[in-house]
C-alpha beads as a LAMMPS data file, in Angstrom:
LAMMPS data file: protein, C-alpha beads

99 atoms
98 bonds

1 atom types
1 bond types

-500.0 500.0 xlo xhi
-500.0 500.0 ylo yhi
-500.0 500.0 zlo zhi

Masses

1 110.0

Atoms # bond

1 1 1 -176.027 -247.015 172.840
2 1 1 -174.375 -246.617 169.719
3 1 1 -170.999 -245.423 171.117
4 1 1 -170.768 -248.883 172.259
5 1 1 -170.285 -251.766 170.293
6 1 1 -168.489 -254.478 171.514
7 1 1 -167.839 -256.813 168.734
8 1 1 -164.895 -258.833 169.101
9 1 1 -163.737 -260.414 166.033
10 1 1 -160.157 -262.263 167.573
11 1 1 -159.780 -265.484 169.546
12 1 1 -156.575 -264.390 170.380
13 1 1 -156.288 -263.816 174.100
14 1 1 -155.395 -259.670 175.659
15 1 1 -151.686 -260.562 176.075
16 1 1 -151.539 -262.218 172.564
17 1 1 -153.096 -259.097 171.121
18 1 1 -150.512 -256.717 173.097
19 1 1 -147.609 -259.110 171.553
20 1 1 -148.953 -259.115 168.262
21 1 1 -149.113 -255.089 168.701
22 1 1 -145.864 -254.137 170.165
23 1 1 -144.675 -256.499 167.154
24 1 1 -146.662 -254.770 164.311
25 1 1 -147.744 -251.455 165.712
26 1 1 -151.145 -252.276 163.611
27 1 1 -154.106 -249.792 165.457
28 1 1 -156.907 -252.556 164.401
29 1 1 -155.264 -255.140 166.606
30 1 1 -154.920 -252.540 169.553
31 1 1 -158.556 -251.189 168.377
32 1 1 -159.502 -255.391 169.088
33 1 1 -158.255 -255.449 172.439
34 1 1 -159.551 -251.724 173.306
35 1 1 -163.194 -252.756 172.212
36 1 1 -163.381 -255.458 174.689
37 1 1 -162.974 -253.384 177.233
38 1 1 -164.887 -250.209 176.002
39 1 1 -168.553 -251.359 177.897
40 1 1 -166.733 -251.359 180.755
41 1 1 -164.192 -247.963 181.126
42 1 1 -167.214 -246.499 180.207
43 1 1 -169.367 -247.573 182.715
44 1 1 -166.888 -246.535 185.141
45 1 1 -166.461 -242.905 183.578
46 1 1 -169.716 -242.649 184.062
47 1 1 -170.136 -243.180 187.001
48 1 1 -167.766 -241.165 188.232
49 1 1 -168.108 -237.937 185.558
50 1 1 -171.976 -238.128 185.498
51 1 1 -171.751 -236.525 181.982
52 1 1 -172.183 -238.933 179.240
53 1 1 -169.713 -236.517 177.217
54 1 1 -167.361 -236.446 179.630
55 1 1 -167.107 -240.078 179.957
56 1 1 -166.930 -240.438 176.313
57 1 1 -163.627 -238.214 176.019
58 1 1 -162.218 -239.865 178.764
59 1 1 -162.559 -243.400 177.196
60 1 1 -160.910 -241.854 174.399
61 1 1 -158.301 -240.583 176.231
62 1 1 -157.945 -244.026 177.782
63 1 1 -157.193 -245.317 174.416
64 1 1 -154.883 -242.954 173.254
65 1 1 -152.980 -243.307 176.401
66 1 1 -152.902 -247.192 175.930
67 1 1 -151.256 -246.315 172.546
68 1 1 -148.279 -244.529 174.219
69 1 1 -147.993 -246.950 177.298
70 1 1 -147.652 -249.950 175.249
71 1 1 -145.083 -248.236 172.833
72 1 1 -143.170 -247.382 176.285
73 1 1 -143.073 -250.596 178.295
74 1 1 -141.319 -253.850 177.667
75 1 1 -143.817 -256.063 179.585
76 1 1 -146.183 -258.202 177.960
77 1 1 -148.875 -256.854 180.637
78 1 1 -152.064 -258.173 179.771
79 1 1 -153.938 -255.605 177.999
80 1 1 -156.736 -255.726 180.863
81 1 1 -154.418 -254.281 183.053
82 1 1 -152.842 -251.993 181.315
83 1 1 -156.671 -250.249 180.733
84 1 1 -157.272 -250.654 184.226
85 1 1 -154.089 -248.385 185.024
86 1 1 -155.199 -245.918 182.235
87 1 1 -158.388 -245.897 183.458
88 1 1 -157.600 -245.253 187.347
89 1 1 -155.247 -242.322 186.539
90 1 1 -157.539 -240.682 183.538
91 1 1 -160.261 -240.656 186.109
92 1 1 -158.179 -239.331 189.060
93 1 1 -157.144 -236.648 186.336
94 1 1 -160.796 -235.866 185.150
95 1 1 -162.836 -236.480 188.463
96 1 1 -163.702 -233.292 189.982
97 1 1 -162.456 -232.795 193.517
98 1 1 -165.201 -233.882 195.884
99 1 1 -166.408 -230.899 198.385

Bonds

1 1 1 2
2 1 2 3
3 1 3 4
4 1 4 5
5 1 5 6
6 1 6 7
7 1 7 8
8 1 8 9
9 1 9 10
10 1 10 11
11 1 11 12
12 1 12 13
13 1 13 14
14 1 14 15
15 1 15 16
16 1 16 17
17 1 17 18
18 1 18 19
19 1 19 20
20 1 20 21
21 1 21 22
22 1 22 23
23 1 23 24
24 1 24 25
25 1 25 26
26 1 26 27
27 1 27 28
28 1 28 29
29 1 29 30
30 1 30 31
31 1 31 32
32 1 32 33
33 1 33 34
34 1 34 35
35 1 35 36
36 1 36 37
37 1 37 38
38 1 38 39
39 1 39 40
40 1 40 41
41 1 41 42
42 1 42 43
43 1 43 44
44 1 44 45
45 1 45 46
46 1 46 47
47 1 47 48
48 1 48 49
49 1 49 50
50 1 50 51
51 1 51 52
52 1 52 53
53 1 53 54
54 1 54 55
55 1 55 56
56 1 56 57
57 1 57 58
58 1 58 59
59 1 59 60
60 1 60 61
61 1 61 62
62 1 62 63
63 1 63 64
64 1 64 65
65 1 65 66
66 1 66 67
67 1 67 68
68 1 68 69
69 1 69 70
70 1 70 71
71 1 71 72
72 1 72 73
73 1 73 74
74 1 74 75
75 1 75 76
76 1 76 77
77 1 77 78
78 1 78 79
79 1 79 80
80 1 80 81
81 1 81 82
82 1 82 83
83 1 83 84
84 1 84 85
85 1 85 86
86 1 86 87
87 1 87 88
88 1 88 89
89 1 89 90
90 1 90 91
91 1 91 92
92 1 92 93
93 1 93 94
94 1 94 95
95 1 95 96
96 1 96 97
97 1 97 98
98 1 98 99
């Protein structure tokens, strides 16, 4: 699928990238750690939106709510787990309700 390429270029490990981050604010080293995890929050969007589309906003909004949790917390959380979080609540958010 072409929205998906997961091509990680660091060695550098998800809670080395989030220091390196919160130290720099550089997007491409955020961007690193977000494409590792892309395949998989959007697997799970899926899966729960059914809609390709929908799925594909809500990975972005995944990633755009990474940016602002990062730039909020002091913890070092691995960056793993903060997607996990953002993924959990941007699905609870997007999910319709079940009938």
């Amino acid at each position: 699928m072409a929205f998906l390429k997961n091509i990680s270029q660091s060695t550098l490990s998800d809670k080395e990238l989030v220091l390196k981050y919160k130290q720099t604010g550089d997007m491409a080293i955020l961007g690193e750690l977000y494409q590792r995890y892309m395949d998989l929050i959007f697997g799970v969007c899926l899966k729960y939106l059914k809609e390709p589309e929908t799925a594909r906003d809500a990975v972005m909004q995944v990633f755009e709510e990474l940016v602002e949790k990062l730039k909020s917390t002091t913890s070092t959380t691995s960056g793993a787990g903060a997607i996990q979080w953002l993924r959990i609540t941007v699905l609870c958010s997007s999910a319709p309700p079940e009938t």
